[in-house]
N, C-alpha and C positions, 0 to 999 in steps of 0.2 A: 649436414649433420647426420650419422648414423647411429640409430639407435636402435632399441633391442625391446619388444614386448611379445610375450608367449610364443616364445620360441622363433618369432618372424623378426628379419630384420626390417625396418624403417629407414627411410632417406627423407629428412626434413630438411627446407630451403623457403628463403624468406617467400618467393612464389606463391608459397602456399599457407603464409603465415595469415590466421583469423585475429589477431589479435594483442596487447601487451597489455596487461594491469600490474600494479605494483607488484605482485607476488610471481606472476609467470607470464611465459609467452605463451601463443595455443595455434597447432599448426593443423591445418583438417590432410587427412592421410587415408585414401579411398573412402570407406563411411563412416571414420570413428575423426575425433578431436583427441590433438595431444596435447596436454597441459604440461609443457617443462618448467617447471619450477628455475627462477633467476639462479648461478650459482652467488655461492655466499661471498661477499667484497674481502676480497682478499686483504684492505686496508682498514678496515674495523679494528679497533684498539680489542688486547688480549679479551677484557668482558664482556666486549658486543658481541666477538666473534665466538664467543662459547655458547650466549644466549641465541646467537641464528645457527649454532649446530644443533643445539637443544631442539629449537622449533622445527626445525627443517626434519628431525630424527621423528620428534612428535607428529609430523604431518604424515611422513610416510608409515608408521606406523597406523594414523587412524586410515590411510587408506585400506590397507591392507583389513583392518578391521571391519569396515563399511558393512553396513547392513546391505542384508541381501532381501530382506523382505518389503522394501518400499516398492508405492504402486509405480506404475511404468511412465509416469508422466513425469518422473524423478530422474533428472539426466545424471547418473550414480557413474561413479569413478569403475573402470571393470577390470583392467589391470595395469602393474606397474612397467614404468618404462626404465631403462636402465642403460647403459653406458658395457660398451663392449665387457669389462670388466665384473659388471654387474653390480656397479651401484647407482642406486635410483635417483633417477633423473625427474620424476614424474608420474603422469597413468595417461591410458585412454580411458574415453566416454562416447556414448553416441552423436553423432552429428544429428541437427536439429536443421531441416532446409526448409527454406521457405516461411519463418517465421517472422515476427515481429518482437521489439523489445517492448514489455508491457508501457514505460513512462512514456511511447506514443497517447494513449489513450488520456493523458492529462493535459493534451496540444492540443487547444480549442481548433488553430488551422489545421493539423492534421486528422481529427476525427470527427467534425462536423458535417455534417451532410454524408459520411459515411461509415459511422458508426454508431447506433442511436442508444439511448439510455439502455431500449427492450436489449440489445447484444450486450452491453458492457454487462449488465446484469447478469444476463443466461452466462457470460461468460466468469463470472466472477463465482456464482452458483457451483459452475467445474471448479476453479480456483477452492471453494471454500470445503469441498468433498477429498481436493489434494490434501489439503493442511488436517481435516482430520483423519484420514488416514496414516501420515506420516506422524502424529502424535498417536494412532495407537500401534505404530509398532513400535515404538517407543524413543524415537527420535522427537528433535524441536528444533525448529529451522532456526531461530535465532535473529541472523541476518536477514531477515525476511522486505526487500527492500522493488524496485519497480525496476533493476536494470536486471535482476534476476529472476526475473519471469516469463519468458517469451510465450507470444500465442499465436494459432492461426486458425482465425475465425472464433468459436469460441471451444478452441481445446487449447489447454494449458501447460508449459511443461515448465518445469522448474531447473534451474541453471546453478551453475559456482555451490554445488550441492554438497561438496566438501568442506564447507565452513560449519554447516549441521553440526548440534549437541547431542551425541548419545553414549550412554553408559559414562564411561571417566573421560571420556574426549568431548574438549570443549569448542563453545563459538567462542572465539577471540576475536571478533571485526564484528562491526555493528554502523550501517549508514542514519546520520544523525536524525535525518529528516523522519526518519520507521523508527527510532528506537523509541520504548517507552520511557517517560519521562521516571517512571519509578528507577529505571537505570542508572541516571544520569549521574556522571563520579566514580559508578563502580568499576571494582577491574575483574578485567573482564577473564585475565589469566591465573586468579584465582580459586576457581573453582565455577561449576555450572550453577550461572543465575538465570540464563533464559528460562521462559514456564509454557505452558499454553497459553497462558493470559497474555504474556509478551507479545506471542504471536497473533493473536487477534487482534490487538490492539493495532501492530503492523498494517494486517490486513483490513482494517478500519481507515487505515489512513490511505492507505491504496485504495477500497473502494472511494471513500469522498473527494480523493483528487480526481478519478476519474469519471466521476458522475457532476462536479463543479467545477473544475479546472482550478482549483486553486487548495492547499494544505489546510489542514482544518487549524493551524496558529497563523498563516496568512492576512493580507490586510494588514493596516496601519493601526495602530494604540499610540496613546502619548506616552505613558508611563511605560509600556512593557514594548522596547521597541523591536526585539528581532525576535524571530520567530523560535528561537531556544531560550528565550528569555520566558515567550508567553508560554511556552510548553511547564517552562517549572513553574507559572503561577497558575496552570489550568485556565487560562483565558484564552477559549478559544473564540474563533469567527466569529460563531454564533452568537456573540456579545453586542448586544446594541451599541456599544462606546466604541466598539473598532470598525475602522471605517472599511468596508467591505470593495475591494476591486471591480473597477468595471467590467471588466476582459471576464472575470467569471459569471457563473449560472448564477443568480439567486438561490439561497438555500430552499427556501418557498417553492422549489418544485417539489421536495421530496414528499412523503409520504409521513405524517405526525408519526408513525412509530418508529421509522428511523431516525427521525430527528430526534425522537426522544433517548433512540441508543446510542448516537453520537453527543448528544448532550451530557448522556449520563458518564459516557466513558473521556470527554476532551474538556468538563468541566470541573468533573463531580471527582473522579478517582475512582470509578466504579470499574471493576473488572471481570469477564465473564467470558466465559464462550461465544461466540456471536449467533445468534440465531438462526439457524438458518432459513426460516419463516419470513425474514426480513426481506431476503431476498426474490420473494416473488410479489412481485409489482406489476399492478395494470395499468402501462403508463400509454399516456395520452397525448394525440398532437395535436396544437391548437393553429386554425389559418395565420396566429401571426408569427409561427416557425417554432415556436414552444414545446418542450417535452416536457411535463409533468404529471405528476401523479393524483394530481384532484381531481376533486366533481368541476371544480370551475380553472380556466387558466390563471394563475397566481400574477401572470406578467399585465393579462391585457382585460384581465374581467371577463372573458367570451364564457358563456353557460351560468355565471352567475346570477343565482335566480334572488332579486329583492326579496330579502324577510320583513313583513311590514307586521306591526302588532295594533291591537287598540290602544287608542289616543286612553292613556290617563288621568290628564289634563287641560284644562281648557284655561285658553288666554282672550276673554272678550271672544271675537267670534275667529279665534286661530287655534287652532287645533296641535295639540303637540304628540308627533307618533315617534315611539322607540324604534331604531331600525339596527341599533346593536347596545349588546349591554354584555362585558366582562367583569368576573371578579376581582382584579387587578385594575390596574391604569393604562389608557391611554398613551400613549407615547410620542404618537405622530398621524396622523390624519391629510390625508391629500387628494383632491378631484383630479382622476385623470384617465377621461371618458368615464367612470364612475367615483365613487367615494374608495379608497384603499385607507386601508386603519391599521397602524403598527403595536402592539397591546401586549404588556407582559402580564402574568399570572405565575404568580408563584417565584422560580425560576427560570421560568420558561417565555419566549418570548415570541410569537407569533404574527404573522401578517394575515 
């Protein structure tokens, strides 16, 4: 295939084809990616085939618009590619070598033992400096999902950056698993509904897959059985009633004030910038392979130090000593090499 960007001719051939997603094929052409757009099915009945001229006029057009002031970890569309004739086929972008697609980082086989909590973080830390940048130059990623993320080691670049909302050009595609549930139904080619909050909420769900290996509406419920189900009732994991996978971390490693942002934002409906305070974590590894964030190991007790208090009570000549007392209930209770206690307060449900 010969084709035509900034005044140079191009020769594309499956050889050197990267790729096919529903919308385009993507051919790497010395250091840039060509993204040619499918052409439109010539067998579309007269109203389909108006509305894929529409779209297809619409795309090239927000290429052509693209922001020029996003940071450089934005792999941005740079020019159009076109057809001997000179109608647009397309654009380049930069090639990205040697990277990794981020939803590795949710494969407990592939990033254990060589990816540890401390990297996912430092790298999600880069990740969370990208997203507020591109929200103030006044873009919003929208689609913000884990196959459009690539990283290597912990620098972050961002992919399929042509579905971005900015000014009158919208995101029309949205992967179900990132989208916020406040979304859910709307359409999406009506007008700009993605926010900042959208996108945090995204990047929320991407950081806890990949510090748990498992989606924050994952696990099994009776009532709410699939995971876009549990998303529109706000029941997430973190629910005592859903039965939690094995193959994942425990929640119990993180750090109470993350868990308390994840709580507030997968149960509660709360939405906000994410902090980025959250993200510096002194986490810790314990001899029995555990990464966590507490004073004691949450998996195996190691460093938990007995709180004993004075005996209140006396039974004949038995002594009765408090060794935990919560505001709330009890839950669950189990010896295993020490006493572990499952205990909700309030909303909130802690081990």
């Amino acid at each position: 295939m010969q084709v035509f960007s900034a005044g140079h001719g191009l020769k594309l051939n499956d050889k050197n084809l990267l790729g096919i997603g529903g919308e385009a094929r993507v051919y790497r052409w010395r250091n840039l990616a060509v993204k040619i757009l499918h052409p439109i099915d010539p067998k579309l009945a007269g109203a389909e085939k108006s509305r894929a001229r529409k779209m297809r006029a619409a795309k090239i057009e927000k290429i052509r618009d693209f922001p020029r002031n996003l940071p450089p970890q934005v792999v941005a569309p740079m020019d159009l590619v076109t057809d001997r004739a000179g109608h647009p086929l397309g654009y380049t972008m930069p090639m990205v070598p040697g990277a990794e697609d981020l939803f590795l980082l949710s494969r407990r086989r592939w990033r254990e033992g060589v990816f540890s909590n401390a990297t996912v973080t430092e790298l999600f830390r880069e990740i969370h400096g990208v997203v507020g940048k591109i929200h103030s130059s006044g873009a919003v990623i929208g689609d913000l999902n884990d196959a459009n993320i690539l990283f290597a080691g912990t620098r972050p670049w961002f992919i399929d950056a042509d579905s971005m909302q900015f000014g009158r050009h919208l995101c029309t595609v949205a992967h179900e698993r990132f989208l916020d549930p406040i979304l859910y139904g709307a359409d999406l080619t009506r007008g700009p509904v993605f926010t900042w909050d959208t996108d945090w909420y995204s990047f929320s769900v991407l950081l806890f897959s990949s510090l748990l290996y498992v989606h924050p509406y994952g696990g099994v419920h009776k009532v709410h059985k699939t995971l876009l189900r549990r998303a529109e009732a706000r029941h997430s994991i973190l629910r005592p009633d859903v039965n939690y996978p094995k193959a994942a971390t425990p929640f119990s490693i993180l750090p109470d004030d993350l868990l308390h942002w994840f709580e507030g934002l997968f149960d509660k409906k709360q939405r906000d910038l994410f902090p980025a305070g959250l993200l510096e974590i002194a986490w810790n590894s314990c001899s029995c392979g555990a990464e966590h964030a507490r004073a004691a190991c949450p998996l195996c007790g190691a460093g938990r130090k007995p709180v004993v208090r004075e005996a209140v009570r006396f039974h004949g000549k038995c002594r009765e000593t408090v060794i935990f007392r919560c505001r709330g209930r009890i839950l669950e209770a189990v010896v295993q090499g020490n006493l572990k206690i499952l205990y909700q307060e309030g909303d909130s449900v802690r081990r």
